[in-house]
N, CA, C and O atoms as CSV, one atom per row, in Angstrom:
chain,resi,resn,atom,element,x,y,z
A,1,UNK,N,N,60.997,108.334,-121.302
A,1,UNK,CA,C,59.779,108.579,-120.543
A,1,UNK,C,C,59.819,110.000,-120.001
A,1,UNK,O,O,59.655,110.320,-118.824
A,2,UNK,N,N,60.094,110.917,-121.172
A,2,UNK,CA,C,59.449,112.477,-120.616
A,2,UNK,C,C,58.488,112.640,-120.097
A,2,UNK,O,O,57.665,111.725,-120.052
A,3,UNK,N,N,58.186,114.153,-119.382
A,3,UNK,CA,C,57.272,114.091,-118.815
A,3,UNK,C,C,57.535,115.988,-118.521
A,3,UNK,O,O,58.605,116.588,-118.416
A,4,UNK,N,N,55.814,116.646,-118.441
A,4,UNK,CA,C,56.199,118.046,-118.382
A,4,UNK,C,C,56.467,118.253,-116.441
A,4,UNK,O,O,56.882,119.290,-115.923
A,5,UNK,N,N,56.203,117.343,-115.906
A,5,UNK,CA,C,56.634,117.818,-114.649
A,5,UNK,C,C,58.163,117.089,-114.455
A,5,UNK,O,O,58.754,117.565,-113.486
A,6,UNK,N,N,58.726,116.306,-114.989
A,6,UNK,CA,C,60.310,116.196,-114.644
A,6,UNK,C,C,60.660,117.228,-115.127
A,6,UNK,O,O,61.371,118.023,-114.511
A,7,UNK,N,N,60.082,117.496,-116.754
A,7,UNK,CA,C,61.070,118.789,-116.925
A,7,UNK,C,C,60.678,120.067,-115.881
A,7,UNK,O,O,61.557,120.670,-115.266
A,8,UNK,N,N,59.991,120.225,-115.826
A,8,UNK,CA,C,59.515,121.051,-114.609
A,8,UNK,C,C,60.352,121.545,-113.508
A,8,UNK,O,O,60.916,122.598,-113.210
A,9,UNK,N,N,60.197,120.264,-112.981
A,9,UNK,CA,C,61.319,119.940,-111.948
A,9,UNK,C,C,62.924,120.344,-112.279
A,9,UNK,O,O,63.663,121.158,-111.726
A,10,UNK,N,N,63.152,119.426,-113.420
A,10,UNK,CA,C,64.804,119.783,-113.620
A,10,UNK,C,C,65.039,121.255,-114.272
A,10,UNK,O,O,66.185,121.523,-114.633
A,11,UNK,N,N,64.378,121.876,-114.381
A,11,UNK,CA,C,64.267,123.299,-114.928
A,11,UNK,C,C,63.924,124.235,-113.374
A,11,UNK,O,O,63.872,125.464,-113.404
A,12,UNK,N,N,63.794,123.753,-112.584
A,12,UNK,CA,C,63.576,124.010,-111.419
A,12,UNK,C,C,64.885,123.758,-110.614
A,12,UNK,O,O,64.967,124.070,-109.426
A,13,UNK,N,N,65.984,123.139,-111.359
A,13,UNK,CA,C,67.082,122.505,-110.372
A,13,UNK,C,C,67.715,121.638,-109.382
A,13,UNK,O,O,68.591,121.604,-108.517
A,14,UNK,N,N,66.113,120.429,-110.415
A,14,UNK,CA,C,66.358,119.232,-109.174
A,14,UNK,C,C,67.044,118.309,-110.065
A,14,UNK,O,O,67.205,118.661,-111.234
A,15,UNK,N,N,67.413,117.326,-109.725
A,15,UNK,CA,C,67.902,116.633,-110.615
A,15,UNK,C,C,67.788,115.550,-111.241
A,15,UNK,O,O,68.070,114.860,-110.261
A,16,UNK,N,N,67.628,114.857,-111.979
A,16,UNK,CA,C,67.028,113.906,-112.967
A,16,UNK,C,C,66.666,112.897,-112.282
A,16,UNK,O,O,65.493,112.528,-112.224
A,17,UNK,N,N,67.857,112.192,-111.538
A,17,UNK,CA,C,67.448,111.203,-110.410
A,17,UNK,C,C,66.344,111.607,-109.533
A,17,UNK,O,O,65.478,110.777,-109.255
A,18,UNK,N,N,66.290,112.772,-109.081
A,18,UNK,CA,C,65.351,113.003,-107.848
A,18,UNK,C,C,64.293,113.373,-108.625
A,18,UNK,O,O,63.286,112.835,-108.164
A,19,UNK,N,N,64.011,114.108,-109.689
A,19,UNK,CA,C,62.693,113.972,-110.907
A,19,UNK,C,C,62.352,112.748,-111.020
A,19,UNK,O,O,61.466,112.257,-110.321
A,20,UNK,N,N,63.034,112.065,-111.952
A,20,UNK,CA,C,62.167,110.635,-112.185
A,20,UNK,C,C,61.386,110.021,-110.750
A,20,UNK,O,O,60.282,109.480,-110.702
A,21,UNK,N,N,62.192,110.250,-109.787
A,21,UNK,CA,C,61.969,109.729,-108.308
A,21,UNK,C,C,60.594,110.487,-108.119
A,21,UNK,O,O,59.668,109.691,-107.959
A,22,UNK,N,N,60.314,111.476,-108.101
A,22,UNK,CA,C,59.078,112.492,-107.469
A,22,UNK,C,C,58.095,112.119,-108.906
A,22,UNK,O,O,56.917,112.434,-108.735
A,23,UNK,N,N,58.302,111.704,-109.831
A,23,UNK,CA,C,57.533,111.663,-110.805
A,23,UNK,C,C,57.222,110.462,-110.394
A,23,UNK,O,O,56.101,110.526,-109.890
A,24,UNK,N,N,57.703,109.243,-110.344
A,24,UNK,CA,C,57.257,108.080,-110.087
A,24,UNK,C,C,56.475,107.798,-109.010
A,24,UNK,O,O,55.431,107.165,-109.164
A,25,UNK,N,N,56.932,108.288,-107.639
A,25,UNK,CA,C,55.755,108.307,-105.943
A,25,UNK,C,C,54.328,108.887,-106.692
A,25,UNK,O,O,53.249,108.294,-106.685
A,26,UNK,N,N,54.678,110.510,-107.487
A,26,UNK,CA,C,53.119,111.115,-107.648
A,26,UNK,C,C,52.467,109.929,-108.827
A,26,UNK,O,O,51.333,110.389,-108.961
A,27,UNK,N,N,52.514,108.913,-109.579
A,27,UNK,CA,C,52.331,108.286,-110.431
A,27,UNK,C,C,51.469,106.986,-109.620
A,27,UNK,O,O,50.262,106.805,-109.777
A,28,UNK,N,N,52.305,106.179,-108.777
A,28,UNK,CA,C,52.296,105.627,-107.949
A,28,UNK,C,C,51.105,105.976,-106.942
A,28,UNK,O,O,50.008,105.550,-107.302
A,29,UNK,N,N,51.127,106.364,-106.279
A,29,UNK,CA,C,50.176,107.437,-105.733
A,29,UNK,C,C,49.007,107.019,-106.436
A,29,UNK,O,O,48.555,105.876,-106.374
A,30,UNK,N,N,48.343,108.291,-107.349
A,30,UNK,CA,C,47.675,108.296,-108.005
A,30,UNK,C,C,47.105,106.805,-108.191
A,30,UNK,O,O,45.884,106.736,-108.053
A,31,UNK,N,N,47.717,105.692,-108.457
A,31,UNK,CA,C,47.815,104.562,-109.008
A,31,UNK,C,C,46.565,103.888,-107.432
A,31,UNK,O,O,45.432,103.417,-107.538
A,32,UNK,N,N,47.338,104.109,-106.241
A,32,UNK,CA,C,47.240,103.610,-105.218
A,32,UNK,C,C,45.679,103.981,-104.657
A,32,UNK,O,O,44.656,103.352,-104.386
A,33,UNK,N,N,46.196,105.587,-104.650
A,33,UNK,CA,C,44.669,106.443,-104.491
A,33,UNK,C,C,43.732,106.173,-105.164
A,33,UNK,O,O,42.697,106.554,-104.617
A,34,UNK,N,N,43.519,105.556,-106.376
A,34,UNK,CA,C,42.123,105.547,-107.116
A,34,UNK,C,C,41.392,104.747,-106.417
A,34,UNK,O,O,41.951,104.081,-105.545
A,35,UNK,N,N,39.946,104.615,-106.633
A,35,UNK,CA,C,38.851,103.993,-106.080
A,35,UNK,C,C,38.926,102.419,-106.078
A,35,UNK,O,O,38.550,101.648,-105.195
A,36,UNK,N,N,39.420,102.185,-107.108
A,36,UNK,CA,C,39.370,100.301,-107.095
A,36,UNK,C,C,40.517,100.010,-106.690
A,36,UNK,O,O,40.358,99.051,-105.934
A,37,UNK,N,N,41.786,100.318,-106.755
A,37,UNK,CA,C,42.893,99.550,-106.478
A,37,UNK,C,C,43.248,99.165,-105.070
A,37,UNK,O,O,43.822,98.079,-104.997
A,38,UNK,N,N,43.075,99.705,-104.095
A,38,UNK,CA,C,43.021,99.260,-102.899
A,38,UNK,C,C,41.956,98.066,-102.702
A,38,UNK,O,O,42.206,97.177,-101.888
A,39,UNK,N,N,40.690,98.056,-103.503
A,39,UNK,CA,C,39.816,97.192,-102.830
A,39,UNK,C,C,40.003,95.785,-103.414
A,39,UNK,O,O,39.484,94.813,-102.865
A,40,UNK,N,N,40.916,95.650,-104.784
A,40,UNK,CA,C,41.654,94.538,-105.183
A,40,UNK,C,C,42.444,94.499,-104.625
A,40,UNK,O,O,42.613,93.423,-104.051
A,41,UNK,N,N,43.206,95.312,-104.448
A,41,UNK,CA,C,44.806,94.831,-103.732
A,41,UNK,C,C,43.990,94.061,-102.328
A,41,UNK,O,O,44.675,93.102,-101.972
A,42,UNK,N,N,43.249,94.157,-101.814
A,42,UNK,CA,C,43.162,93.989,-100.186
A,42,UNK,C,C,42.266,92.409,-100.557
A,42,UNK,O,O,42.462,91.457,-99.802
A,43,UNK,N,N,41.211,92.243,-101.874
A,43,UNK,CA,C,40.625,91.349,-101.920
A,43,UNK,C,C,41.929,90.326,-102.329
A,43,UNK,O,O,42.110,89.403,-101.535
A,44,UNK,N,N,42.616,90.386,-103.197
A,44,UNK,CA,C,43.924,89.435,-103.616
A,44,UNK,C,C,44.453,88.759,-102.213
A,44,UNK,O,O,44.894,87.643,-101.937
A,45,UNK,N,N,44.224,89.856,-101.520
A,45,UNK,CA,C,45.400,89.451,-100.556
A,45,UNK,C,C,44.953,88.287,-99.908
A,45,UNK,O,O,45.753,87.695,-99.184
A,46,UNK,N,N,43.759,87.840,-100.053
A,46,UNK,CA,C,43.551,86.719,-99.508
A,46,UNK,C,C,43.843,85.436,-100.797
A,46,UNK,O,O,43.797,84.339,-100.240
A,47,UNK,N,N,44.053,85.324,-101.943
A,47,UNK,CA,C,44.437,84.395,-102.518
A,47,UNK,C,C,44.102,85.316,-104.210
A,47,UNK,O,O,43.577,86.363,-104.587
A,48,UNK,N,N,44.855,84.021,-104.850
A,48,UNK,CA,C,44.190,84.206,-106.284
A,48,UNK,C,C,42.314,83.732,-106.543
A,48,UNK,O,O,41.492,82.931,-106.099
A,49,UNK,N,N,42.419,84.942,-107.641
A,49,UNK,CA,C,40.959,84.874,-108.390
A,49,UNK,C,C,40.637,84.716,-109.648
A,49,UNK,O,O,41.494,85.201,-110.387
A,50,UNK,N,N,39.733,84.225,-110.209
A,50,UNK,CA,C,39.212,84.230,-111.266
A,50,UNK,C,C,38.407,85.552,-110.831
A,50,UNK,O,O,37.886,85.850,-109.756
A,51,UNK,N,N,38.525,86.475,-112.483
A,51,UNK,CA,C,37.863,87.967,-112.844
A,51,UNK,C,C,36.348,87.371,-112.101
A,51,UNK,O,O,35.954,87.867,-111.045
A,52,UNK,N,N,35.920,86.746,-112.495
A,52,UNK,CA,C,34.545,86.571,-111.957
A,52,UNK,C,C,34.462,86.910,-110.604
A,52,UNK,O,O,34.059,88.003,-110.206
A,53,UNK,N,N,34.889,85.867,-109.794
A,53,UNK,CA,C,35.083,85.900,-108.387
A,53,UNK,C,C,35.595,87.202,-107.878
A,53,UNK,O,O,34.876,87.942,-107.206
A,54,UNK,N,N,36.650,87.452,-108.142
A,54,UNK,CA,C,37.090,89.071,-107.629
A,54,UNK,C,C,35.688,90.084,-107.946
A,54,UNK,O,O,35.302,90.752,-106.988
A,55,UNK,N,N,34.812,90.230,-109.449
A,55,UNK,CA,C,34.430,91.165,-109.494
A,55,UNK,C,C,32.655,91.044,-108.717
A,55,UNK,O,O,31.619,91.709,-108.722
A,56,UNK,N,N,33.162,89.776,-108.130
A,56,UNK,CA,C,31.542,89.593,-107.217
A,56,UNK,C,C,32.202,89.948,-105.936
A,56,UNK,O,O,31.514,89.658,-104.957
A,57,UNK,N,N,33.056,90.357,-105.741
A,57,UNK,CA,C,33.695,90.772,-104.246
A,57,UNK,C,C,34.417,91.797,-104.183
A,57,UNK,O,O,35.322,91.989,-103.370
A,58,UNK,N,N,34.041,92.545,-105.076
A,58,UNK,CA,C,34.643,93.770,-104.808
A,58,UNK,C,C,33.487,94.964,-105.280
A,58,UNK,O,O,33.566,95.554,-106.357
A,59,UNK,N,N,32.555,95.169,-104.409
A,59,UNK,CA,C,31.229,95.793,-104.307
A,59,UNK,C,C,31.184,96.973,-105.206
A,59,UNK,O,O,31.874,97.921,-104.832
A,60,UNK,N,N,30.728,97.072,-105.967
A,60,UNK,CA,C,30.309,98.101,-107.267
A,60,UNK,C,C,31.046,98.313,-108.226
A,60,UNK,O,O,30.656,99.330,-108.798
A,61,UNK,N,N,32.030,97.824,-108.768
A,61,UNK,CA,C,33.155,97.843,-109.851
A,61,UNK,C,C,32.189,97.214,-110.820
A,61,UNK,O,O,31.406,96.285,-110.616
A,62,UNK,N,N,32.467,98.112,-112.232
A,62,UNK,CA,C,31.805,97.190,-112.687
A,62,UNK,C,C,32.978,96.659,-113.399
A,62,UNK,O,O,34.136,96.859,-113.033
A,63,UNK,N,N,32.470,95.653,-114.916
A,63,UNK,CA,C,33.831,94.962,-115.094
A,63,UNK,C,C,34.604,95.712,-115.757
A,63,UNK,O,O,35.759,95.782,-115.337
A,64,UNK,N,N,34.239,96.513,-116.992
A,64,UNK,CA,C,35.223,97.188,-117.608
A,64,UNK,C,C,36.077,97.840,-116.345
A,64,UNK,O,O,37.212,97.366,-116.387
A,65,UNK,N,N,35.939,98.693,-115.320
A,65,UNK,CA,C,36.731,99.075,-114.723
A,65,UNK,C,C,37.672,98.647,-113.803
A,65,UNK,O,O,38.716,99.235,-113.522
A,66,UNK,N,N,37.076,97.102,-113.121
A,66,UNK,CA,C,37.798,95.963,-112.759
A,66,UNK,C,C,38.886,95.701,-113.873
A,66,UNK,O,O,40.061,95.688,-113.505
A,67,UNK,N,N,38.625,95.514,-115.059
A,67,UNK,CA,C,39.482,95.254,-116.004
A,67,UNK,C,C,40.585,96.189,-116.330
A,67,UNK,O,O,41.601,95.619,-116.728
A,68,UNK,N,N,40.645,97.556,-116.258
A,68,UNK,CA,C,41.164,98.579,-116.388
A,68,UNK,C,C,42.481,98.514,-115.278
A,68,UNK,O,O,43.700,98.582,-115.434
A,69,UNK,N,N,41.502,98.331,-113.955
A,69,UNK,CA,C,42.599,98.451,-112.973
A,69,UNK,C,C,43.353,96.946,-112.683
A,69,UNK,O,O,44.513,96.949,-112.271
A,70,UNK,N,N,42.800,95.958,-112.864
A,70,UNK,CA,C,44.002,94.622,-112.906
A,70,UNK,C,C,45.002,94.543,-113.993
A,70,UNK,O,O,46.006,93.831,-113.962
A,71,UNK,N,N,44.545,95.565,-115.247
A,71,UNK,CA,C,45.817,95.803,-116.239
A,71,UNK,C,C,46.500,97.225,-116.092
A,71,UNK,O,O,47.169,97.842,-116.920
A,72,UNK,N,N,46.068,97.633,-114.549
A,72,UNK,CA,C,47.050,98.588,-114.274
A,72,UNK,C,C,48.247,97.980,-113.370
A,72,UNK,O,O,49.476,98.018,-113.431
A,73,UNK,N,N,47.426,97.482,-112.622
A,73,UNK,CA,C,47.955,96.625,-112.026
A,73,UNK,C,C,49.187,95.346,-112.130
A,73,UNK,O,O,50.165,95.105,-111.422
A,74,UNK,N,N,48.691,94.759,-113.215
A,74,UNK,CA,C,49.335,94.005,-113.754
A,74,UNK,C,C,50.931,95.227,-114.662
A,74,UNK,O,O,52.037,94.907,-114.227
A,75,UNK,N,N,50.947,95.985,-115.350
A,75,UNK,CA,C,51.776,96.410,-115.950
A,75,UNK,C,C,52.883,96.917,-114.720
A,75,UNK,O,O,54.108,97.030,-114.749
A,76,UNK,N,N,51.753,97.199,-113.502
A,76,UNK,CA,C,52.828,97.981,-112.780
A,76,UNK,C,C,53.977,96.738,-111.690
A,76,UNK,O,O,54.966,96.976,-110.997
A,77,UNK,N,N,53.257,95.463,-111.990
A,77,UNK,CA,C,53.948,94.178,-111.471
A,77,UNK,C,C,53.006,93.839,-110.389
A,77,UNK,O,O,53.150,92.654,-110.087
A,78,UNK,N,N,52.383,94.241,-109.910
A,78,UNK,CA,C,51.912,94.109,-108.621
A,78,UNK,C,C,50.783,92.684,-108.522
A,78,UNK,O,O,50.429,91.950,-107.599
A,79,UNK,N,N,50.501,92.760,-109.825
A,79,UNK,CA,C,49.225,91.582,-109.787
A,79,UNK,C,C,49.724,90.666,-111.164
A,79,UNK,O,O,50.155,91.195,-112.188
A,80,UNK,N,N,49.594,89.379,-110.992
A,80,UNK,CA,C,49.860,88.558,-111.754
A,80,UNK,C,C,48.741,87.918,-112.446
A,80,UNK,O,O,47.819,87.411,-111.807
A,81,UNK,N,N,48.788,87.916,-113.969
A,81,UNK,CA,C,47.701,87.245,-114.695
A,81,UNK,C,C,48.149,85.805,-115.066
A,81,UNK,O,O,49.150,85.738,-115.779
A,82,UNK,N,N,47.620,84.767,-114.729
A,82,UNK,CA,C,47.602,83.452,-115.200
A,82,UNK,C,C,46.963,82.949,-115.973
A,82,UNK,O,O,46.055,82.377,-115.369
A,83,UNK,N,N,46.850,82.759,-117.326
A,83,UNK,CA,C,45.882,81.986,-117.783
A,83,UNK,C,C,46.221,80.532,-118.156
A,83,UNK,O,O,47.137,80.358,-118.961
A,84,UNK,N,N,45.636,79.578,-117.699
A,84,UNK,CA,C,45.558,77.597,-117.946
A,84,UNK,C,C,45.287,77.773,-119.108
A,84,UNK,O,O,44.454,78.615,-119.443
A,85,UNK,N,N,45.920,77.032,-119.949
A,85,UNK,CA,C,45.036,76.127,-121.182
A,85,UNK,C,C,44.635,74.954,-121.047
A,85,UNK,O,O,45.152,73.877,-121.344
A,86,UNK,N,N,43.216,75.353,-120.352
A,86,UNK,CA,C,42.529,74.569,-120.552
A,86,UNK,C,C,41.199,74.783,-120.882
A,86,UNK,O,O,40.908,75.951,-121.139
A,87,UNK,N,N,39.930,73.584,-120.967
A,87,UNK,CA,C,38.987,74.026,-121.915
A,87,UNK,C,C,37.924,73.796,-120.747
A,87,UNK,O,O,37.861,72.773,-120.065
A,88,UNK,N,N,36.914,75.161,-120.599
A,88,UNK,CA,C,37.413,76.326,-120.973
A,88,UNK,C,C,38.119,76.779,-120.313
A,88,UNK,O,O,38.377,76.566,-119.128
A,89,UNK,N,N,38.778,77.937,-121.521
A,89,UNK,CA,C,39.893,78.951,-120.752
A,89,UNK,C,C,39.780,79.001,-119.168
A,89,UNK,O,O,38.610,79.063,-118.790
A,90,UNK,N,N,40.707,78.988,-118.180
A,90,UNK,CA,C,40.679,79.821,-116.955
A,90,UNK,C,C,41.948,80.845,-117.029
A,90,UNK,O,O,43.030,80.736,-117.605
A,91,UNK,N,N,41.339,81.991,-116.139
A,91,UNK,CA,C,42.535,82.999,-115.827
A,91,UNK,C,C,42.159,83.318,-114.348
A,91,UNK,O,O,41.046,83.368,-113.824
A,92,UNK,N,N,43.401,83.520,-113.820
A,92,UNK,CA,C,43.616,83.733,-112.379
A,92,UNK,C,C,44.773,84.971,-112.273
A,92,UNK,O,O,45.764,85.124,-112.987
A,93,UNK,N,N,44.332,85.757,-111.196
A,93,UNK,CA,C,44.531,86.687,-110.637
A,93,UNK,C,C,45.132,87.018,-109.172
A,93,UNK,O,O,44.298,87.313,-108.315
A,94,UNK,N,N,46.442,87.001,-108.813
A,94,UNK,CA,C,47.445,86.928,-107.615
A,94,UNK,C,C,48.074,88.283,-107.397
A,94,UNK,O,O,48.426,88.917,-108.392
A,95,UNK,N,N,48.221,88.708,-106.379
A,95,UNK,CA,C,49.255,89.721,-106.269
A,95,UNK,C,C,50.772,88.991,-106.454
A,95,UNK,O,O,50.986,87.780,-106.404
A,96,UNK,N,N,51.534,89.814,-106.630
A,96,UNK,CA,C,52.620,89.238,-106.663
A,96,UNK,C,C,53.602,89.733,-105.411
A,96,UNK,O,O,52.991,90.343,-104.535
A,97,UNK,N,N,55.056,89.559,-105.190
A,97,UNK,CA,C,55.400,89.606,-103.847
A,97,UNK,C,C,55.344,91.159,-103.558
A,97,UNK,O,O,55.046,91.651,-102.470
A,98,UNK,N,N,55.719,91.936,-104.844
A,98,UNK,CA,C,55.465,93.892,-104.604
A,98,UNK,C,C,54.112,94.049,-104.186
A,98,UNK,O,O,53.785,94.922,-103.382
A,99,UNK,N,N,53.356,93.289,-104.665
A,99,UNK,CA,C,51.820,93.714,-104.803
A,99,UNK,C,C,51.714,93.185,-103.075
A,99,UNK,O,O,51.342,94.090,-102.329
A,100,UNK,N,N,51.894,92.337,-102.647
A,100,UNK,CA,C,52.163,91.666,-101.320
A,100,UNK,C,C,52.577,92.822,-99.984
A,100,UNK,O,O,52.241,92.997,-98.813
A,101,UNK,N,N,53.525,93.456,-101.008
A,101,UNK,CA,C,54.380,94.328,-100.025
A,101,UNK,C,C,53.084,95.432,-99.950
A,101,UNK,O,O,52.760,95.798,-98.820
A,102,UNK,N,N,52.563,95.809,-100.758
A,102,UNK,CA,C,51.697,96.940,-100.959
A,102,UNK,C,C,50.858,96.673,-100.350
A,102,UNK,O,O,50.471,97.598,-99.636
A,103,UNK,N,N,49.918,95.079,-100.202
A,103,UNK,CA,C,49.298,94.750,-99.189
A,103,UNK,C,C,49.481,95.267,-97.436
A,103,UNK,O,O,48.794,95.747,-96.534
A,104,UNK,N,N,50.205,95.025,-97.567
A,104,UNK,CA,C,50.656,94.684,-96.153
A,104,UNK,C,C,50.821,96.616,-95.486
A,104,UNK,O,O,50.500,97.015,-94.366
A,105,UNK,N,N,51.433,97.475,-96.681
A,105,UNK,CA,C,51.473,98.900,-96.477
A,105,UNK,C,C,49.854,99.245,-96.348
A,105,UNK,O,O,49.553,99.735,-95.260
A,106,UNK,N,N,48.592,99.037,-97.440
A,106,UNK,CA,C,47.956,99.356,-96.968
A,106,UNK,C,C,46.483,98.525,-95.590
A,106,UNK,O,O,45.328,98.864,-95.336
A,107,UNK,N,N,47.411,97.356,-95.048
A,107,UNK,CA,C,46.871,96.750,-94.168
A,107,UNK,C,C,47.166,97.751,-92.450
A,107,UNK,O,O,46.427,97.801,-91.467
A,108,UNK,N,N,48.626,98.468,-92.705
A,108,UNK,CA,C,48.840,99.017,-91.861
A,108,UNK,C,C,48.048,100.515,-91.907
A,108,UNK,O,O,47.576,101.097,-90.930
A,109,UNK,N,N,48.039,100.822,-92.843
A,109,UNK,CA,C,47.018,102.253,-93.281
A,109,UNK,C,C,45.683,101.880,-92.622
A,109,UNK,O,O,45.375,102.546,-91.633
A,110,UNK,N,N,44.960,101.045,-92.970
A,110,UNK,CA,C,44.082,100.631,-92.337
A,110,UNK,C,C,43.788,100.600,-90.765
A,110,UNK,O,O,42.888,100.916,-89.987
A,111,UNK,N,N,44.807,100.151,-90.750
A,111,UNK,CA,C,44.339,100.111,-89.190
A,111,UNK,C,C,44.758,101.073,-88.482
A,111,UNK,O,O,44.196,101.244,-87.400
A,112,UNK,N,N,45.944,102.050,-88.906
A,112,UNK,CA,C,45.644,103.393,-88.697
A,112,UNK,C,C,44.287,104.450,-88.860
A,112,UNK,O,O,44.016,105.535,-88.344
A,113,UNK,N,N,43.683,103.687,-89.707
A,113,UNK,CA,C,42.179,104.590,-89.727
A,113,UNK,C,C,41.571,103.711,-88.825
A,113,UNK,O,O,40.970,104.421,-88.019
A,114,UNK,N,N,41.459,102.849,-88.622
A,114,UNK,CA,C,40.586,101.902,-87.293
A,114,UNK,C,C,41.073,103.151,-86.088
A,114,UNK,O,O,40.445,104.090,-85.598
A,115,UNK,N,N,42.325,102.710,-85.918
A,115,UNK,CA,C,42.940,103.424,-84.489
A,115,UNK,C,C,42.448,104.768,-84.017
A,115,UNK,O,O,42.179,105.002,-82.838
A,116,UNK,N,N,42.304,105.981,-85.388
A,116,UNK,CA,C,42.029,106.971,-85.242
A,116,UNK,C,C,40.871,107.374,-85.482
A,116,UNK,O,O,40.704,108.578,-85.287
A,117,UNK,N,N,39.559,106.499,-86.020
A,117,UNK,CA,C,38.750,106.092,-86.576
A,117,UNK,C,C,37.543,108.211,-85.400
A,117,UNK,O,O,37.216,109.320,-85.824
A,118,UNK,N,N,37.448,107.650,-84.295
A,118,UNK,CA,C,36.833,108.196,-83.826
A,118,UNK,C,C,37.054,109.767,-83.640
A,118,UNK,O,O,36.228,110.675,-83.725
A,119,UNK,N,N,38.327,109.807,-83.381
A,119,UNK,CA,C,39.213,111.200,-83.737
A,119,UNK,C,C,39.028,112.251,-85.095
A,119,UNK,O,O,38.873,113.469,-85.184
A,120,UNK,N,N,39.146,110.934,-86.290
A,120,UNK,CA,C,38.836,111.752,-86.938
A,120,UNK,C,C,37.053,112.360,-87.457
A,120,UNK,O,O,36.588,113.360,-88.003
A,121,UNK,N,N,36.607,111.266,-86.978
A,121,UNK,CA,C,35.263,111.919,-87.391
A,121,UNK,C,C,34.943,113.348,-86.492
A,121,UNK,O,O,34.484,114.441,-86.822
A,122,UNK,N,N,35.404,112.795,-85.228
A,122,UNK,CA,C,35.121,114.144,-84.729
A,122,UNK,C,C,35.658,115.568,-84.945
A,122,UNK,O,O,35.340,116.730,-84.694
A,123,UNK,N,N,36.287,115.119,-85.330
A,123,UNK,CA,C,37.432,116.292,-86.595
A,123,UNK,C,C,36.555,116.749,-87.690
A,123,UNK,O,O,36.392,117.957,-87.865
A,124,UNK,N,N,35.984,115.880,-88.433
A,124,UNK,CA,C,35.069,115.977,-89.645
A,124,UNK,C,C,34.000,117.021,-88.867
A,124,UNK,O,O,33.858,118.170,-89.285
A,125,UNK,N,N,33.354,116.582,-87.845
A,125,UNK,CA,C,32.048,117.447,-87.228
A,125,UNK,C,C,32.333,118.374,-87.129
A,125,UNK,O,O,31.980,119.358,-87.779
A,126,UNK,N,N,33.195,118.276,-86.114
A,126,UNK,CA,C,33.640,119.921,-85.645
A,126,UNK,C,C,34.141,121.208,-86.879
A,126,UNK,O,O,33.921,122.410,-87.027
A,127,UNK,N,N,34.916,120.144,-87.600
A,127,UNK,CA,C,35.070,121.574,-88.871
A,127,UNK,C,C,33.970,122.180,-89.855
A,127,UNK,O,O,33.994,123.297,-90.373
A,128,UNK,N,N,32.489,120.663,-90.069
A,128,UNK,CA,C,31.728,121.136,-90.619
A,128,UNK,C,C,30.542,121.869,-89.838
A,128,UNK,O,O,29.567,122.509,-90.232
A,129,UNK,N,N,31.081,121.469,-88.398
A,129,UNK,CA,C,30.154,122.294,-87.532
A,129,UNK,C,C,30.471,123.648,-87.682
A,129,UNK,O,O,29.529,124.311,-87.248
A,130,UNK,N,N,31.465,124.424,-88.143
A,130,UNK,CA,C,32.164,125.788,-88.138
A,130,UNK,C,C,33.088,125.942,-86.948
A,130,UNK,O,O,33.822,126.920,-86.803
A,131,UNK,N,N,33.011,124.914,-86.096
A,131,UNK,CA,C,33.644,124.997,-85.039
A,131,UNK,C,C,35.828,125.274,-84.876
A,131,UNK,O,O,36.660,125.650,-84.051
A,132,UNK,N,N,35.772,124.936,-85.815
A,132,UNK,CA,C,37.519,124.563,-86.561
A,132,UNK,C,C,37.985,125.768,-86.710
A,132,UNK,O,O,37.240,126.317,-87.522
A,133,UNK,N,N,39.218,126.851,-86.210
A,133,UNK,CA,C,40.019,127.722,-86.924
A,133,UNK,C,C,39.905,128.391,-88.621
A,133,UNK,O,O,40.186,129.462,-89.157
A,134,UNK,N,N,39.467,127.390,-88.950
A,134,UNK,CA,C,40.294,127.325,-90.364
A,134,UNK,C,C,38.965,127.544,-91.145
A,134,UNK,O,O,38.951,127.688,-92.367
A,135,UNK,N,N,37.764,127.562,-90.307
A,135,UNK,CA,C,36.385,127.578,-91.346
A,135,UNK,C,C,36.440,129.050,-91.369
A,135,UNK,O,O,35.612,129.688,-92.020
């Protein structure tokens, strides 16, 4: 699993362990940061779903991209696919205990933006007011 930023990195003098490591968080990341995966991870967290059900509760996804990210999801362990044989097919949709853990990381994120909720908007104003140093 090359990659031009490990080599990057280890051509830089870090070392393979700590490459793969910084390659994997920015991967991860990325993974975390996109637009749908938080709003599954947080809908799971209340139980398993059938694709249907999740993609009527998770406000504007459509399905291909629902689909995209529960088989990102799924590869990366975090969400578990079940399918019954039975007629018809059902498939169900769980976090699993990582995906759980990830819950719970961004349950606390959350309510760090609750907490600071007002702070930062006024942060937002003031910098687009010109009011901020830095404008």
């Amino acid at each position: 699993m090359g990659s031009a930023l490990r080599s990057q990195l280890e051509s830089a003098g870090v070392s393979a362990e700590c490459a793969s490591t910084i390659e994997l968080v920015r991967d991860v990341l990325a993974r975390v940061g996109d637009r749908w995966t938080v709003l599954v991870v947080t809908t799971l967290a209340e139980g398993p779903l059938r694709f249907s059900a999740l993609h009527g509760r998770v406000a504007g996804v459509s399905q291909r991209m629902l689909s995209q990210t529960l088989r990102a999801l799924t590869r990366d362990g975090l969400v578990a696919r079940t399918a019954y044989a039975e007629v018809p097919p059902r498939v169900e949709y769980e976090l699993t205990p990582l995906g759980r853990s990830l819950s719970d990381a961004v349950a606390h994120l959350t309510h760090w933006v609750r907490d600071h909720q007002a702070e930062i908007v006024r942060n937002r104003e003031a910098f687009d007011g010109g009011d901020s140093p830095a404008a």
